[in-house]
C-alpha positions in Angstrom: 18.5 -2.9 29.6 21.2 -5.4 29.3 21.0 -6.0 25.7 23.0 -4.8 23.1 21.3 -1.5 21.4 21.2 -1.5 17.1 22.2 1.7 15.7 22.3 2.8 12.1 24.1 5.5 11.1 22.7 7.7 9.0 24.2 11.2 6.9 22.4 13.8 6.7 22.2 16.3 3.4 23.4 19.0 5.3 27.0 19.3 6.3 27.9 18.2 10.1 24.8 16.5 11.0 24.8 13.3 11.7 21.7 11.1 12.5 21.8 7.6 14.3 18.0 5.1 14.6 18.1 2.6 17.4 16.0 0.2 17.8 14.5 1.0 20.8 13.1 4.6 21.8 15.4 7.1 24.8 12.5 9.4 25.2 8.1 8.8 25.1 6.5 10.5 22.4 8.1 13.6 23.0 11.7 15.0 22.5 15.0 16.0 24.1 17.5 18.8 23.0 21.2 18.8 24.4 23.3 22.0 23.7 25.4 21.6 26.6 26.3 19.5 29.3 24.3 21.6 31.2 21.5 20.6 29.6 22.0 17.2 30.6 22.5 17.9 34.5 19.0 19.2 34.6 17.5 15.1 34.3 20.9 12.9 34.6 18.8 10.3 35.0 16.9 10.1 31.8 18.2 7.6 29.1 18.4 10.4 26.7 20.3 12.3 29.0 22.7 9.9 29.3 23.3 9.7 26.1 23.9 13.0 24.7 26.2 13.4 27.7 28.3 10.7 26.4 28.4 12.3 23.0 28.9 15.7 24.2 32.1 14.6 26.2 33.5 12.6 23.4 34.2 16.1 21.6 33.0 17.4 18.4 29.6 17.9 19.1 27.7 20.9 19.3 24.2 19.6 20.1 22.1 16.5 20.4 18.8 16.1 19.6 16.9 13.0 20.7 13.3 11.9 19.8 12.0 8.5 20.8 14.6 6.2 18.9 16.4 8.7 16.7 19.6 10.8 17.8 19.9 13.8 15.7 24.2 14.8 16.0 25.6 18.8 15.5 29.1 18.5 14.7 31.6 21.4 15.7 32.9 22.9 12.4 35.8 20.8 13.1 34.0 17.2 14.9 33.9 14.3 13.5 31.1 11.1 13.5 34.1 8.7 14.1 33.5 6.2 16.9 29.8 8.3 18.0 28.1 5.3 16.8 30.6 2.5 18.6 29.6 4.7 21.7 26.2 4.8 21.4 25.5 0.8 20.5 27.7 0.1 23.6 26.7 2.3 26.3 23.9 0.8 27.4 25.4 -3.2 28.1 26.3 -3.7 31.4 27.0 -7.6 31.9 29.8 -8.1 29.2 32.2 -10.8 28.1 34.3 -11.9 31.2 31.8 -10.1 33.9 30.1 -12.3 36.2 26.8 -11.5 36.9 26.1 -12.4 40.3 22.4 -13.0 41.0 20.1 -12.2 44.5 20.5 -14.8 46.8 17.0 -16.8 46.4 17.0 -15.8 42.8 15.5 -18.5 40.4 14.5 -20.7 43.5 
């Protein structure tokens, strides 16, 4: 994955729940809840684990809940959505502006 990920924000009718649709699915068919960071040591490696560990850390969230390409956000009482979605859309580029990407030798021959 080296592409930039599309993420719409979306509010929920209930209070401190916040709801974010990529466009491309962090877990199969089933689903993935986060209530702690805990929760995410159990499979680090797991693209949905990745990502409600950055959210956890960022402060203000209770819980994440992840299902194919929808993140489902708890707020604290006192949390806020601001920059979740910045965070999400940018976690998953890894050769930005100014980076070289150096290639296997042999590559492309």
């Amino acid at each position: 994955m080296g592409q930039p990920v599309t993420v719409i924000e979306k509010h929920s009718i209930y209070p401190g729940v916040i709801r974010f649709e990529t466009n491309r699915p962090l877990t199969g068919t089933g689903h993935e809840m986060y209530g702690s960071t805990a929760d995410v040591e159990a499979a680090p490696d797991k693209p949905s684990s990745r990502v409600a560990g950055a959210l956890l850390a960022h402060g203000g969230v209770a819980s994440v809940h992840v299902n194919a390409n929808v993140i489902t956000v708890h707020l604290d009482p006192a949390g806020s959505a601001d920059g979740l979605k910045e965070l999400v859309e940018e976690m998953f580029i890894y050769y930005r502006e100014g980076v070289e990407v150096v290639m296997p030798e042999g590559f492309g021959d």
